[in-house]
N, C-alpha and C positions, 0 to 999 in steps of 0.2 A: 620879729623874724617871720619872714612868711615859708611857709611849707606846700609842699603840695597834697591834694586833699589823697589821704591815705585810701586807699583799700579793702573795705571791710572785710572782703572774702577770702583777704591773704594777710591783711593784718588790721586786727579790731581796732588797736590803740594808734597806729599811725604810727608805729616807732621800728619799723625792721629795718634794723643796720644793713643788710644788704640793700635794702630799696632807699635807707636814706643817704647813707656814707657818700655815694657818689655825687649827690644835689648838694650835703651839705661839703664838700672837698671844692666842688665848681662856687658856692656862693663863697665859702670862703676865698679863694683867690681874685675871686674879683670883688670881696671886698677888704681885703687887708691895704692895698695904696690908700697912700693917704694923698689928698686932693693938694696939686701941681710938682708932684714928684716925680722922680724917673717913672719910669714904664718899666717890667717885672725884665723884661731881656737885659736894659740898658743899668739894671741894679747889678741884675747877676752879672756880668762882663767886668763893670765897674769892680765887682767883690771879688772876681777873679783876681783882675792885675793888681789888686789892693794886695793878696794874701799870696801871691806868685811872683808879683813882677815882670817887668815887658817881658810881655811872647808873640811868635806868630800868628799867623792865623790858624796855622794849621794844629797848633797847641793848645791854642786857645779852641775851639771846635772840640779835640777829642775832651777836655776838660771839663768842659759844659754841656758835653753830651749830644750834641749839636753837627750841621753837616756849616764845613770852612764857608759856604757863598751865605749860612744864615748870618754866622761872626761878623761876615763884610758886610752885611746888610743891615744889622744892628751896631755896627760899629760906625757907619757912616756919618749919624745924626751926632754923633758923641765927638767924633771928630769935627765936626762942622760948630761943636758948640765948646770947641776946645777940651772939652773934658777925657781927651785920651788922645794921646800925637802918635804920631810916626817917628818910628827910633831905628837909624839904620844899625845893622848889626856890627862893632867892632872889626870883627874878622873880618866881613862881606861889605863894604861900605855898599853893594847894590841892596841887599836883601834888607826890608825892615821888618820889625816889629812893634807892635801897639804898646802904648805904658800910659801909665794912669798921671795928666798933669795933677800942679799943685791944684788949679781950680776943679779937678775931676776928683782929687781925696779928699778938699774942702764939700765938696757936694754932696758925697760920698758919708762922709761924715754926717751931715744934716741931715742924711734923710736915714741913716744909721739911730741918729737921736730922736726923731721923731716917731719911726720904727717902735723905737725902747717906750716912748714915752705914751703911747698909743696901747700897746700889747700891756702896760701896766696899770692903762687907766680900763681896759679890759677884764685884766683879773684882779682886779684891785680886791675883790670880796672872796679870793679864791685862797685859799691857803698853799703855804709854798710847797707842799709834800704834794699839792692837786696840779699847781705848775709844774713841778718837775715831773708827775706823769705824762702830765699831755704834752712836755718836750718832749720827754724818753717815747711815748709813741709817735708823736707826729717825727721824730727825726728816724722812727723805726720806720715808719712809711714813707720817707722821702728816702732811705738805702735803699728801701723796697723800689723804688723808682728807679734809681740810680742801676742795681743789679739788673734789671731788666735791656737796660741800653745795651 
């Protein structure tokens, strides 16, 4: 893991969480994909309608925290690749909403598994009392994200 060269005059040892947390929150996001899978917008979309069910766009946006023209914008490729249709609404037959195809929960799924199989070959040396902090904090700092919107 590369780090960048510490600071002697502000920190000797190279380890001040304020000056590292934010390098190491950016390496880690772009390194948790795993090579030829969704892209980090077209996972989260996909995990939305997986745990919600067809919605709008506009439901989908305030969900994800997100403004409706990014939704249609990351929604595009997914529809193009089948992995999420257009579903008109019963009552509205004009109005649709997005839902997750079979081939978008099968995909969904794989990369769900690979996800699991990846983050375990990770802490494989970690004890599960050290896993469940770094959940209980990483999911305390992605609230912390979430509250901020």
């Amino acid at each position: 893991m590369s780090l960048p060269a510490p600071d002697p005059s502000t920190d000797p040892d190279g380890l001040d969480p304020d000056r590292q947390l934010p390098y190491q929150v950016a390496v880690f996001a772009r390194r948790i994909s795993v090579a030829g899978e969704l892209d980090r917008a077209a996972f989260l979309l996909l995990e939305q309608l997986a745990a919600t069910g067809p919605a709008n766009v506009k439901t989908l946006a305030a969900e994800l925290g997100v403004d409706s023209s990014t939704v249609t914008r990351q929604a595009a490729p997914l529809l193009r690749e089948r992995l999420v249709a257009r579903q008109p609404y019963p009552a509205d037959r004009r109005a649709v909403r997005l839902a997750l195809t079979p081939l978008g929960a099968g995909r969904l799924a794989q990369v769900r598994r690979r996800r699991r199989e990846l983050i375990a070959e990770l802490t494989a040396g970690w004890t599960a009392g050290e896993r469940a902090v770094f959940c209980a904090l990483l999911a305390r700092f992605n609230d912390g994200l979430l509250d901020r919107r």
